[in-house]
C-alpha positions, 0 to 999 in steps of 0.5 A: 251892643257887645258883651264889653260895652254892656257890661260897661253900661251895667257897671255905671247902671249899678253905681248910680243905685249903690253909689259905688263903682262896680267892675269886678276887677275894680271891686277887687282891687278896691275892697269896696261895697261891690266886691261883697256883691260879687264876692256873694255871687253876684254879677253886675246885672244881677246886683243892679237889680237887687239894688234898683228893687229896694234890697241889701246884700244880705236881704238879697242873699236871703230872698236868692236863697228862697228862688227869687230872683229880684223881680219876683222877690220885689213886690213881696219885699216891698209888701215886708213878707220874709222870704220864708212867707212868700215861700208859703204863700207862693205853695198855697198857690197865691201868686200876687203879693198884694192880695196876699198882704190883704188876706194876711192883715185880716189874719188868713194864713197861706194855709188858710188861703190852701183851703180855701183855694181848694173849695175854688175860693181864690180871691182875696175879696170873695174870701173876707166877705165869706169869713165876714159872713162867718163861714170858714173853707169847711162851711162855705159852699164849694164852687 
């Protein structure tokens, strides 16, 4: 398929998922919801995809900003992490949303996660049934 015919293609993708018509001539020239995607830097590809995983413009902007790009972003969005958390969990080398939402409604922090994480506890299920022991990273035995 040529660049045109793709590009095409994308443009209807995009305006079944926004209800807008998206072309970057169009956009221009209409002022509707699509010229503030590319306005912000997005293409129609990119924009698409933002939109199919649940995102606004502005969430997208901010989630972009932190390195995401919509795909990695989705699970933590839709899991309601900030940008600003998944960034920590992701440092504290969590790389799964849903077990990062697990240990977080049970109060461990990406910190906490890190030292465990350090003493080879990585999974989110041996570490609650260590804290439920009452051990913490610190008393817990290494493995």
């Amino acid at each position: 398929m040529g660049a045109k015919k793709t590009t095409a293609v994308m443009a209807v993708v995009l305006s079944l998922f926004a209800g807008v018509f998206f072309h970057p001539a169009t956009a221009r020239s209409e002022g509707n919801v699509g010229q503030a995607w590319y306005d912000a830097g997005f293409d129609e590809f990119d924009a698409s995809h933002w939109l199919a995983g649940g995102f606004d413009l502005e969430e997208a902007k901010a989630w972009r900003t932190a390195g995401f790009g919509a795909s990695s972003a989705e699970p933590w969005h839709r899991r309601h992490f900030t940008p600003e958390a998944a960034v920590k969990w992701r440092a504290a080398g969590m790389k799964k949303a849903k077990y990062a939402r697990k240990l977080a409604k049970k109060g461990v922090s990406p910190e906490e996660y890190q030292a465990w994480a350090a003493r080879g506890h990585k999974k989110a299920k041996e570490i609650l049934a260590l804290k439920a022991r009452g051990l913490t990273p610190e008393s817990a035995p290494a493995r």
